[in-house]
C-alpha positions in Angstrom: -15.4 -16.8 -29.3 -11.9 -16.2 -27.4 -11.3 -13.1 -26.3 -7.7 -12.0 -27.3 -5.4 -11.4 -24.5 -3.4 -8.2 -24.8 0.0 -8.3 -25.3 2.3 -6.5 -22.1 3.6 -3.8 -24.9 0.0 -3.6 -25.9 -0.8 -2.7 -22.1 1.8 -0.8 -21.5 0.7 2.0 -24.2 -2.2 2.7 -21.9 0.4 4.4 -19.4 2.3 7.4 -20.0 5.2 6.0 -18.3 8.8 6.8 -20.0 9.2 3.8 -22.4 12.7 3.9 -22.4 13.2 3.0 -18.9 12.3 -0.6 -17.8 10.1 0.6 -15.1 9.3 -2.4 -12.2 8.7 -0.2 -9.1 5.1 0.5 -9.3 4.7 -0.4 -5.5 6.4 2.9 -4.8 3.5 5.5 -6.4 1.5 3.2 -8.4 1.2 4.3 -12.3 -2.1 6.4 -13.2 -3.6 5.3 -16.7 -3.9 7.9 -19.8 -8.0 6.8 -19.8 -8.2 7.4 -15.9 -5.6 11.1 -16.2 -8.1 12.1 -19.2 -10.9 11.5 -16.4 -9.0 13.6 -14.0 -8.6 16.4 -16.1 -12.6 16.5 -17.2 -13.5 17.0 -13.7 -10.4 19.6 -12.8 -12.4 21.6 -15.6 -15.6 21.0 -14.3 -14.3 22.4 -10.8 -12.8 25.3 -12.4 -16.1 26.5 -14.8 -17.9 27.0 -12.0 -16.0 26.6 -8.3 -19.2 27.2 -6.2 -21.4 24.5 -8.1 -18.7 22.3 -7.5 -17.7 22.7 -4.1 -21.0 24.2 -2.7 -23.8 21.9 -4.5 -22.0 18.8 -6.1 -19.2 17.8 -4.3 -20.8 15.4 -1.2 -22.9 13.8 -4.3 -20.2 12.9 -6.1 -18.2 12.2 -2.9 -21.2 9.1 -2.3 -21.2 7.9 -5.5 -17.2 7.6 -5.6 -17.7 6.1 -2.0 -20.0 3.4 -2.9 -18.0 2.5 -5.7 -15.0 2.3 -3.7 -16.3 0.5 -1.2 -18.3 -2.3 -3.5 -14.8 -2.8 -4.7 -12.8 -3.6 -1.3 -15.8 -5.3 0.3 -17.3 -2.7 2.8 -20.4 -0.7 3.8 -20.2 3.2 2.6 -21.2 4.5 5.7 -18.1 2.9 7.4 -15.6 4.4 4.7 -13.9 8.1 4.0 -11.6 9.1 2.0 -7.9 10.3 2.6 -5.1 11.6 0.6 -3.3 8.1 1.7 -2.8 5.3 3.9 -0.6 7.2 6.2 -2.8 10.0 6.4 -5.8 7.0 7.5 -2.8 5.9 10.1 -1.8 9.2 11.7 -6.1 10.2 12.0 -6.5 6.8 13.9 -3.4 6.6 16.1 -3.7 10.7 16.8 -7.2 9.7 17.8 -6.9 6.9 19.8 -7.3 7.4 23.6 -3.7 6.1 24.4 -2.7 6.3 28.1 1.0 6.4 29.7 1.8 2.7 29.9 -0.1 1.6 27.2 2.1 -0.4 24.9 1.2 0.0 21.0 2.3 -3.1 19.2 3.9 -3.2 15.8 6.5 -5.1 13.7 9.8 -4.1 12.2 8.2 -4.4 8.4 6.0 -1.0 8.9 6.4 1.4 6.8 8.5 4.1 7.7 6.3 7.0 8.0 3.4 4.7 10.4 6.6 4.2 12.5 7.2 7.5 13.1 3.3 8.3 13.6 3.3 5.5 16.5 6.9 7.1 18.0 5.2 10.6 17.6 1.9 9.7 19.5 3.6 7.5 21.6 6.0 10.7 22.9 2.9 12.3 23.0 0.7 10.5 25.4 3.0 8.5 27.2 2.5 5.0 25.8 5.3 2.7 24.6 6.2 1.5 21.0 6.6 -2.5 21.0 8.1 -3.8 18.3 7.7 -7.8 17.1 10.5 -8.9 14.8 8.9 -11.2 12.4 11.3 -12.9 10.4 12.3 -12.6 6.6 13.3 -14.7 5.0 10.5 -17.0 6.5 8.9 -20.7 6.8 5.1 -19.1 6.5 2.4 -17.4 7.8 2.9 -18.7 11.1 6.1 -17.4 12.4 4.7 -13.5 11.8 1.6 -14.4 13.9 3.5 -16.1 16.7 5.9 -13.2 16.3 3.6 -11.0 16.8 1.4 -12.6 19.4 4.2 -13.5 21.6 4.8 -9.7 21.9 1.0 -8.5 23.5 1.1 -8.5 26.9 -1.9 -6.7 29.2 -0.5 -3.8 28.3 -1.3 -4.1 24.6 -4.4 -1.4 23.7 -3.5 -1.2 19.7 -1.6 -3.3 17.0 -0.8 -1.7 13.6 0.6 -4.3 10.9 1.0 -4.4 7.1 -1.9 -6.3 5.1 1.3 -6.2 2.3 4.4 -5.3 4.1 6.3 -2.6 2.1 9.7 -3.3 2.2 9.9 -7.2 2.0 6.7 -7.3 0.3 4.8 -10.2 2.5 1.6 -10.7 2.8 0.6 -11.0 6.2 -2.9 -13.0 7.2 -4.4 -9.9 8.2 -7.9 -11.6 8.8 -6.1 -14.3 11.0 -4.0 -11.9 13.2 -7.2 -9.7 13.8 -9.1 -12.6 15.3 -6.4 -13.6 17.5 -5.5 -10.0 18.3 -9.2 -9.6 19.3 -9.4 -12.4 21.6 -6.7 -11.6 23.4 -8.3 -7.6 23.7 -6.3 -5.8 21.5 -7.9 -3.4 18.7 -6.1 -3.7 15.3 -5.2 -1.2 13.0 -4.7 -2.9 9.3 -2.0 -0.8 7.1 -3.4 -1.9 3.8 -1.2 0.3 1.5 -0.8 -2.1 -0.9 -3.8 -4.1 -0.6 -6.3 -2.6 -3.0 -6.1 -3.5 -6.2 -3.6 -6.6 -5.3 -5.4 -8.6 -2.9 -9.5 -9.9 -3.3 -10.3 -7.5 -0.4 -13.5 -8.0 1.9 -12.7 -5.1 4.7 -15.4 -5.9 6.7 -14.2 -9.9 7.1 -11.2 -8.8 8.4 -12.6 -8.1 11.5 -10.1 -5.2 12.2 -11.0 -2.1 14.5 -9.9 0.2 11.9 -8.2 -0.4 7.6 -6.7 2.4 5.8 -5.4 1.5 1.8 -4.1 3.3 -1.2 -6.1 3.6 -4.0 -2.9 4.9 -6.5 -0.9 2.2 -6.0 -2.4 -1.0 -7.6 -6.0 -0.1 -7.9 -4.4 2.9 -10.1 -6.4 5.8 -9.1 -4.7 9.3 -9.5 -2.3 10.3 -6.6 -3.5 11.3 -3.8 -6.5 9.0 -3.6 -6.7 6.8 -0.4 -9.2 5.1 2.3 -9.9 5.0 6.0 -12.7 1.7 7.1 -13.9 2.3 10.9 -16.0 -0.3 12.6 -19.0 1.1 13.3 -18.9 1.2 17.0 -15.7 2.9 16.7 -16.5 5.7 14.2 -17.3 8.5 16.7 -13.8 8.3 18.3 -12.1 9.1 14.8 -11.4 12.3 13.9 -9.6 13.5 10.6 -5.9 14.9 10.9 -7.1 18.4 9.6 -10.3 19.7 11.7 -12.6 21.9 9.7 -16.1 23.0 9.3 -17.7 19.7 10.0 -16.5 19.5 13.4 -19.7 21.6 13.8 -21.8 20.8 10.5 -25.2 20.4 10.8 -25.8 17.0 11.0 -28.6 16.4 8.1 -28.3 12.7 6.2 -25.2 12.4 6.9 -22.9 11.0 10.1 -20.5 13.2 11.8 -17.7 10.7 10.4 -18.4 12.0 6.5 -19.2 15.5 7.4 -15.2 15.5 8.9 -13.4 13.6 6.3 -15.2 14.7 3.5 -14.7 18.3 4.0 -11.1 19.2 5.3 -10.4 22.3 3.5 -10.1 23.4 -0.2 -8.6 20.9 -1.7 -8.1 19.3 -5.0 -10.6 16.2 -4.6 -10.6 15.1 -8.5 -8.1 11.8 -7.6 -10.5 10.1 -5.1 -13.2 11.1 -7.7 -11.8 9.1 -10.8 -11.8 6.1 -8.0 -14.8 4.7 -9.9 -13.0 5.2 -13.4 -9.8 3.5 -12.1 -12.1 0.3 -10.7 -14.2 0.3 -14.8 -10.7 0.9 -16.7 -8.0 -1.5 -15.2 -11.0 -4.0 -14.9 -11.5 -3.6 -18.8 -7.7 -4.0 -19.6 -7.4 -7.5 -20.1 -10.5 -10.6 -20.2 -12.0 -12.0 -16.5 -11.8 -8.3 -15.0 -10.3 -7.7 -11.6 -9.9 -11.2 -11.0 -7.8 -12.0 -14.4 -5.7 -8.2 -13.6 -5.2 -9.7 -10.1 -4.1 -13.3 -11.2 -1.8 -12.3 -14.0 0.1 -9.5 -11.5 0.9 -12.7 -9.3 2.2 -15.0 -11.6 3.8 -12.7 -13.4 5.8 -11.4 -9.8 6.2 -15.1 -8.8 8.0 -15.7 -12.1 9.9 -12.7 -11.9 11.3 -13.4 -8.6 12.3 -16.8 -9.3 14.2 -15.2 -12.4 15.9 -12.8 -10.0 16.4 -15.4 -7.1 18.5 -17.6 -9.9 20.4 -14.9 -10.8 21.6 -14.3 -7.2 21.7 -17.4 -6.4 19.8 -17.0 -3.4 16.8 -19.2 -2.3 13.1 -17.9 -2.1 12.9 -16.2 1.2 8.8 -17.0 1.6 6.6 -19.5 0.5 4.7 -18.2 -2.9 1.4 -17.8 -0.3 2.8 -14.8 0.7 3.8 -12.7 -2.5 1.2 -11.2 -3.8 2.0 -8.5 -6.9 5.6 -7.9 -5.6 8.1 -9.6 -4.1 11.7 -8.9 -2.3 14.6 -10.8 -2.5 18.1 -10.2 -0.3 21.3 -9.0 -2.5 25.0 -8.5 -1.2 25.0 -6.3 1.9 26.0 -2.6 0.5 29.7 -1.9 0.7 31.2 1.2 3.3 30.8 4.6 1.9 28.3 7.8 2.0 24.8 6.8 1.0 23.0 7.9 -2.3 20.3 11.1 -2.8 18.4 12.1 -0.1 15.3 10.1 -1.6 17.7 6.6 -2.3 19.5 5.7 0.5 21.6 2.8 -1.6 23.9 4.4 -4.5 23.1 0.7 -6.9 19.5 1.9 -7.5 20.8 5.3 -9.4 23.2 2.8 -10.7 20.8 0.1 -11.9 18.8 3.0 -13.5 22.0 5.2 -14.9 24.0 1.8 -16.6 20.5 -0.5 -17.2 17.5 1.8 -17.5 16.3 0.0 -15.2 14.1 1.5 -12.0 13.9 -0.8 -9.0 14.1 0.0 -5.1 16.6 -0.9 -3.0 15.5 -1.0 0.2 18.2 -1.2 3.5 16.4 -3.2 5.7 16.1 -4.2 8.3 19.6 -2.5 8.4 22.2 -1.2 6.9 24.3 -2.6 5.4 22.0 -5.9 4.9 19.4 -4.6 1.7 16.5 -5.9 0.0 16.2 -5.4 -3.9 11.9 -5.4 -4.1 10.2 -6.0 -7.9 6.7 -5.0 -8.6 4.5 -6.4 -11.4 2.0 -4.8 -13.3 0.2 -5.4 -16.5 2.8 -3.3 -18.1 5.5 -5.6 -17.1 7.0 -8.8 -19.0 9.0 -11.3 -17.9 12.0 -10.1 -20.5 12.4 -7.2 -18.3 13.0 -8.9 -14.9 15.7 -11.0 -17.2 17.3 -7.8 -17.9 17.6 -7.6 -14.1 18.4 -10.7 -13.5 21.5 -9.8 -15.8 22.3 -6.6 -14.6 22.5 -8.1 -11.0 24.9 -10.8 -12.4 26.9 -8.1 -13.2 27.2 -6.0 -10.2 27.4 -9.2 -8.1 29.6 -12.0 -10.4 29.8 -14.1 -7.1 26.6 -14.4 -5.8 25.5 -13.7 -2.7 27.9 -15.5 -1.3 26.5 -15.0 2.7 23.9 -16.0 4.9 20.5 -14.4 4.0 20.0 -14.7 8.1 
């Protein structure tokens, strides 16, 4: 018998998400379930019933059981994973770690993320190495210009490269496994930014072959906020510390490595999002029939369509080859016209606009600078195509001519 495929508005009732905005920017913070919030709040109880059980006599059991959960699920060993608030928490404990030297180049690309940029210009300050940057172009033939790109960049120099599994604000994804063999045989560690990547992508961390692989686990896996990943080879673990050092900096060691006893335990915190991890994996695997695979699957077509929607409405031509979109995608609009930028958080006044006139909440992203901008969709099982058409038409609107420039 056929299992019946739910419909998006049917999916969409298992968020709390405001349903009179047309929400397609769950790349930014991800979008937590009712089922896995209800979680979430079971356990915040639990913690505050009886804080010393908790903290004192559960909390590294629960913290194992989350872990080899987690770590089934992205395709790793336990022992090689902690947990962090968030992938740029798992970048700033490995490059504020990592034994850099004056001259030492650190190799990156002009997609990273923001706040990793400014981690490699803060160490870099720090210890006297240099921040190389490889400009890998978008829009873009394929997967081979980004590795030439960034190959072309690592000279002797070269002790570290940090790069996007999913870059965040053209939304490509990059052959991670491919650039860390070829970074490794010319000597250089890699450091895998996989913000995006859980949840998206069918992840085996340990294939990479990467030196180090930090990921979100609110964004597409869904997990509460604040719920994120940090994957260190083996030989490498010891040389890792977490940004925060606490009391297992001189723990005991019993069962357990000198790696979990520092993660695990930075402080009081709030741990109940990395904990409703598991729940997060059971529920969004549940939502719809074929589990993770199907969720996966339907995300991508559903931003493949999208963007082609958008793209026609522009009238601007795909700017990668559909190998590289995963559950988002980015397309170039009009470059923005003079005047002050929007709120401190938006940059670019048309995203209040789009939401203000259209309900509609979408980044626009200047990159890679003003005034040339990116306008980046997200798909999630809440989504349906009719909303990216309501885009698509708002877009129209703002821009009756088209594009009418170069996307180069």
């Amino acid at each position: 018998m056929n299992e019946t495929i739910p419909t998006p508005a049917e999916l969409a009732a298992r968020w709390s998400l405001d349903p009179g905005v047309v929400y397609l920017n769950h790349g930014s913070f991800g979008a937590c379930p009712k089922a896995v919030l209800a979680e979430q709040a079971r356990l915040r109880e639990r913690i505050e019933l009886q804080p010393v059980q908790f903290f004192d006599r559960d909390l590294e059991g629960l913290l194992d059981a989350a872990r080899r959960e987690l770590a089934r699920f992205v395709g790793a060993r336990p022992e090689d994973l902690v947990f962090v608030p968030n992938a740029t928490t798992g970048v700033n404990a490995v490059l504020r770690s990592f034994p850099f030297e004056p001259g030492d180049e650190l190799l990156t690309t002009d997609h990273e993320y923001n706040a990793c940029r400014n981690a490699c210009d803060f160490v870099a300050a720090r210890t006297g190495a240099r921040v190389v940057v490889a400009r890998v172009p978008f829009p873009t033939a394929g997967p081979d210009e980004a590795v030439q790109s960034i190959l072309s960049h690592v000279t002797r120099r070269t002790r570290l490269a940090l790069f996007d599994h999913v870059t965040s604000p053209t939304a490509v994804v990059l052959p991670a496994e491919r650039l860390a063999r070829e970074l490794a045989a010319a000597g250089v560690l890699t450091l895998v930014d996989g913000a995006h990547a859980p949840g998206m992508l069918d992840l085996d961390v340990d294939g990479i072959g990467a030196a180090y692989y930090t990921g979100n686990c609110h964004k597409w896996l869904c997990a509460p906020k604040g719920a994120g990943f940090l994957w260190v080879r083996p030989d490498l673990r010891n040389g890792v510390r977490p940004t925060v050092i606490s009391h297992g900096a001189n723990a005991p060691v019993r069962d357990r490595t000198r790696f979990w006893l520092e993660f695990d335990w930075v402080g009081t915190v709030d741990p109940t999002a990395v904990l409703c991890v598991p729940e997060a994996i059971r529920f969004l695997g549940s939502l719809v029939p074929g589990g993770w695979p199907a969720v996966r699957e339907r995300n991508r077509a559903l931003a493949l369509a999208a963007r082609s929607v958008v793209a026609q409405a522009l009238g601007v031509p795909l700017p990668c080859p559909d190998e590289m979109v995963g559950s988002m995608a980015a397309l170039p609009i009009p470059p923005a016209p003079p005047g002050p930028p929007g709120s401190a958080l938006y940059a670019d006044p048309l995203q209040e606009r789009l939401l203000a006139d259209w309900g509609i909440e979408i980044p626009i992203i200047r990159w890679p600078a003003a005034p040339r901008r990116l306008v980046r969709l997200s798909a999630q099982l809440y989504n349906s195509i009719e909303q990216y058409e309501a885009l698509g038409g708002a877009l129209r609107e703002v821009f009756p001519r088209g594009f009418g420039t170069s996307l180069t």
